[in-house]
C-alpha positions as CSV (number, residue, x, y, z in Angstrom):
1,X,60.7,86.2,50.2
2,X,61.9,82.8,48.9
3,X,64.0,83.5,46.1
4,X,64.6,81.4,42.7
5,X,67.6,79.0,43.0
6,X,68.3,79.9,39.4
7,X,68.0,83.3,37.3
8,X,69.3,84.4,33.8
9,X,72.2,86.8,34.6
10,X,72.3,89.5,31.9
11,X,75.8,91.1,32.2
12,X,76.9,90.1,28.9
13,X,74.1,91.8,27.4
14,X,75.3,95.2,27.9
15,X,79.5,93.7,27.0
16,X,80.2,94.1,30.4
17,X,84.1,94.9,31.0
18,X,85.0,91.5,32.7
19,X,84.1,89.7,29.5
20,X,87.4,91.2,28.0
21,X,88.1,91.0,24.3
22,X,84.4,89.4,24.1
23,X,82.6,92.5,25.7
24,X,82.4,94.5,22.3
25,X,81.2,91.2,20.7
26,X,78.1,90.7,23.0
27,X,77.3,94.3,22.9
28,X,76.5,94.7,19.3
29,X,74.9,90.8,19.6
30,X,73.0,92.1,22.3
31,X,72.6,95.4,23.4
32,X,72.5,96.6,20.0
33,X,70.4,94.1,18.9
34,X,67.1,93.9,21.7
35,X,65.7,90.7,19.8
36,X,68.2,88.7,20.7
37,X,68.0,89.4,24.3
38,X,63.9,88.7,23.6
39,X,65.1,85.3,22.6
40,X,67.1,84.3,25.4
41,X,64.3,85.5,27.7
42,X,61.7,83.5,26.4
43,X,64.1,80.4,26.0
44,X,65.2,80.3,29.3
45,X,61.4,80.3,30.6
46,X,60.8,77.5,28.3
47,X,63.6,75.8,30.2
48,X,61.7,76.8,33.2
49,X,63.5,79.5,34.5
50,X,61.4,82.5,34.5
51,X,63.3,84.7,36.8
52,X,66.5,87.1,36.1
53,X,68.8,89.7,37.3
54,X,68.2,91.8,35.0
55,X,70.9,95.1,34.6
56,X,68.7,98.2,34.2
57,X,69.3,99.4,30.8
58,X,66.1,100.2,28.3
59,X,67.3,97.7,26.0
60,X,66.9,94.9,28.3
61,X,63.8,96.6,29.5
62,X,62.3,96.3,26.7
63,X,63.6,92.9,25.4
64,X,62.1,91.8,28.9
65,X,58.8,93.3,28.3
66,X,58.6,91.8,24.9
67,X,59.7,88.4,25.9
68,X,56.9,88.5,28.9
69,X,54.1,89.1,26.3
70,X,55.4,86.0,25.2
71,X,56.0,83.9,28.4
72,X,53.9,85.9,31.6
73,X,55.6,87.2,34.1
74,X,59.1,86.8,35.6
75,X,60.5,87.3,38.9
76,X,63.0,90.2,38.8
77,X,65.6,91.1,40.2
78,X,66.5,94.3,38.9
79,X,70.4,95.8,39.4
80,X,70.4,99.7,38.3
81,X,74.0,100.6,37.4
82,X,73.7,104.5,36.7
83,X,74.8,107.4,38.4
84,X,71.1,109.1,37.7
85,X,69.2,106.0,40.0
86,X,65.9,108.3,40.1
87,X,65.5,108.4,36.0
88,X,66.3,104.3,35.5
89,X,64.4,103.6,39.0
90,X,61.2,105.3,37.4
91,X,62.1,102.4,34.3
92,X,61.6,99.4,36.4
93,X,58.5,100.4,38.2
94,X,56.5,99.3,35.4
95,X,57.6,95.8,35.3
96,X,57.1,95.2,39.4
97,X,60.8,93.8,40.4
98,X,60.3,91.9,43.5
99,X,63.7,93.1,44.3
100,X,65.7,95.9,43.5
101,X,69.4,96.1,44.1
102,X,71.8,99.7,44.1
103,X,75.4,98.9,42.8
104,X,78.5,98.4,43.8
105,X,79.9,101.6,43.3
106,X,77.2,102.7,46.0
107,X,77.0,100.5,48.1
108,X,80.8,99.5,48.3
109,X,81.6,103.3,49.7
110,X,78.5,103.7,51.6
111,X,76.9,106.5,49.6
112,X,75.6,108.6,51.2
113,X,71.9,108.6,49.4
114,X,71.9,104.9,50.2
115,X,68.9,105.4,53.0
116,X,66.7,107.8,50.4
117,X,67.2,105.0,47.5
118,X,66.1,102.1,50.1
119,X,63.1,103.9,51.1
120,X,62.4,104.7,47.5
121,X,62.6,101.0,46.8
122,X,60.2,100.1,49.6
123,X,57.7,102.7,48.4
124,X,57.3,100.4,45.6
125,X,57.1,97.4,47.3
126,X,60.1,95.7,46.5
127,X,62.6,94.4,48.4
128,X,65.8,96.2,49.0
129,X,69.7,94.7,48.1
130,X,73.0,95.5,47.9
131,X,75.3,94.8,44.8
132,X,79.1,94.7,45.9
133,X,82.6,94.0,44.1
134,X,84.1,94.0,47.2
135,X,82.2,91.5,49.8
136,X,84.6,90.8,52.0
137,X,85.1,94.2,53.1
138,X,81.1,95.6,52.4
139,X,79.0,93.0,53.5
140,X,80.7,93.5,57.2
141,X,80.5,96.9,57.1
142,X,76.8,97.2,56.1
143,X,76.1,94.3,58.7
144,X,77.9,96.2,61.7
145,X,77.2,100.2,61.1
146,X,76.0,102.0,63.5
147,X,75.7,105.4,61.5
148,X,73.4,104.5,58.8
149,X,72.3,101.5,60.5
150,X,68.6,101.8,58.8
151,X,70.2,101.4,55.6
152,X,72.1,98.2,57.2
153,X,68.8,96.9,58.6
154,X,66.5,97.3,55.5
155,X,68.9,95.6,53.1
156,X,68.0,91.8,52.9
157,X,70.4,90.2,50.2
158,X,72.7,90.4,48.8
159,X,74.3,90.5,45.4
160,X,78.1,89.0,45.6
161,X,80.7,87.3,43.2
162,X,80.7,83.8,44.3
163,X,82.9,81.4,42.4
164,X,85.7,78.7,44.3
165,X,88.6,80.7,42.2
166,X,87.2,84.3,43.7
167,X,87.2,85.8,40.5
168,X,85.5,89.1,41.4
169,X,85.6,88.1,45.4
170,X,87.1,91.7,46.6
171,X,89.7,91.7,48.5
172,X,90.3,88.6,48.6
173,X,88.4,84.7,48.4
174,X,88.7,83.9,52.2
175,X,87.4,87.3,53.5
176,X,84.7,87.0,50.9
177,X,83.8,83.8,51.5
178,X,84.1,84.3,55.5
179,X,81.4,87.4,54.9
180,X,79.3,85.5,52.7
181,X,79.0,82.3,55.1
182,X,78.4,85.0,58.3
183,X,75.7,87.2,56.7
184,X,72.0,85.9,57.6
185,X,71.2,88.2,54.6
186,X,70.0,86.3,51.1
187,X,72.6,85.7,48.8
188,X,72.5,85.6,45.1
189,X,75.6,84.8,43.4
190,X,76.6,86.3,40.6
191,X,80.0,85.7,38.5
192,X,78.9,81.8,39.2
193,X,81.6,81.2,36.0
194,X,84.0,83.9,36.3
195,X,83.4,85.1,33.0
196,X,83.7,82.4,31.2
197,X,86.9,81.0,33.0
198,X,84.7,78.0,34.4
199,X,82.8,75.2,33.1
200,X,79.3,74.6,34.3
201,X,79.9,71.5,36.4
202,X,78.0,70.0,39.1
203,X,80.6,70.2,41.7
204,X,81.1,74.4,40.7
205,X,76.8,74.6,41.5
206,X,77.1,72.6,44.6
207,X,80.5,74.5,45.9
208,X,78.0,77.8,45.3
209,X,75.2,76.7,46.6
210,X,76.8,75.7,50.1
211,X,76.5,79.2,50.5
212,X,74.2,81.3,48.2
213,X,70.3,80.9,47.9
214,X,70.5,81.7,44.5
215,X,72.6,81.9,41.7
216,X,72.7,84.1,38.5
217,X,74.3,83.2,35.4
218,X,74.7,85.2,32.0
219,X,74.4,82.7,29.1
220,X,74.9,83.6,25.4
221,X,73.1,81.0,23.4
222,X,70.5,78.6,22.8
223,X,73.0,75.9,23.5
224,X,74.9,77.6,26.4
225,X,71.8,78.0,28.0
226,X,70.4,73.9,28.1
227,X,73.7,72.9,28.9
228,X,74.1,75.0,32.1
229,X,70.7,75.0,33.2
230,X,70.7,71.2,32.7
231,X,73.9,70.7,35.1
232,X,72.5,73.1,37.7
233,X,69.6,70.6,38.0
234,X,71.6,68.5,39.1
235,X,71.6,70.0,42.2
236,X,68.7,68.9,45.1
237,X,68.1,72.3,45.3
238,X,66.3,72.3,42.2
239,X,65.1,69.2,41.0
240,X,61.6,69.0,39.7
């Protein structure tokens, strides 16, 4: 499956914990708030990005839903983040994901349920992925297992930390990088402004898309959004 060069990342939606003294401030803006989240939805597929990695909460379920009454469908990449993965996989079967991606904290110690949740995932007919925090040690290990190895072989992308100051890149930016460059795996990059430590310039976009087939990126406004989508067009990759 081709994959959109550009999603809308949602991780400040729910205040995630890398935002730091922000996180509190985008929850209640967001998460508390679903319309909001509708907004940005239906903005960004104005701007012509109707696709996004959406984090599997029901607020940003059903901000999604409401924003694609709005806007048709979008491509989804859904990224479920709770221990209970039966209860918020039974969530996202309504909106079809074309992928669906188990997190970090599972895939980066190799649960052991990792098998039943890919087979679950195929019984719905999306595509299995792999969220990690830690890429240069997971990706390799997922790539070369032998035990488990039809977990490794059923996994086709990837969701990394990508940025060229390896904010996020576990356990460090040259074995990250090193994985992400090996793997013939999809790659969608996530963290593409280390939380708000980068700028959206064109030469950040093109230093991610050297190696990534798609990039996610959480915006916050209106504004935020046209500026960053419009430097990320920038790139060949995407031009109209």
């Amino acid at each position: 499956m081709e994959l959109p060069k550009l999603m809308l990342g949602t991780s400040p939606f729910i205040g995630a914990g890398q935002f730091g003294s922000k996180a509190l401030e985008y929850h209640k803006k967001f998460y508390e708030n679903p319309k909001n989240m509708e907004k940005l939805f239906v903005k960004s597929a104005e701007l012509g990005v109707s696709a996004t990695q959406l984090m599997v909460y029901e607020p940003l379920i059903k901000a999604l839903k409401n924003a694609e009454k709005r806007t048709g469908k979008f491509f989804i990449v859904a990224a479920i983040a709770e221990e209970n993965f039966s209860r918020y996989f039974e969530l996202i079967i309504p909106l079809e994901p074309e992928l669906v991606a188990i997190h970090a904290m599972f895939c980066d110690s190799l649960d052991e349920r990792l098998n039943e949740w890919i087979d679950k995932i195929r019984e719905i007919g999306a595509i299995p992925a792999a969220s990690t925090h830690k890429p240069g040690e997971t990706i390799p290990r997922l790539e070369s297992l032998d035990i488990g190895a039809k977990a490794t072989m059923q996994i086709e992308a990837y969701l990394t930390p990508l940025n060229p100051i390896g904010f996020g890149m576990a356990p460090n930016f040259e074995s990250a990088l090193k994985a992400i460059k090996k793997t013939k795996k999809q790659v969608i990059a996530i963290k593409p402004l280390a939380a708000g430590k980068l700028f959206p310039e064109e030469s950040l976009f093109e230093f991610i898309y050297k190696y990534a087939d798609s990039i996610a990126v959480g915006i916050t406004s209106k504004e935020e959004m046209e500026e960053t989508y419009s430097v990320i067009r920038l790139h060949p990759f995407i031009q109209d």
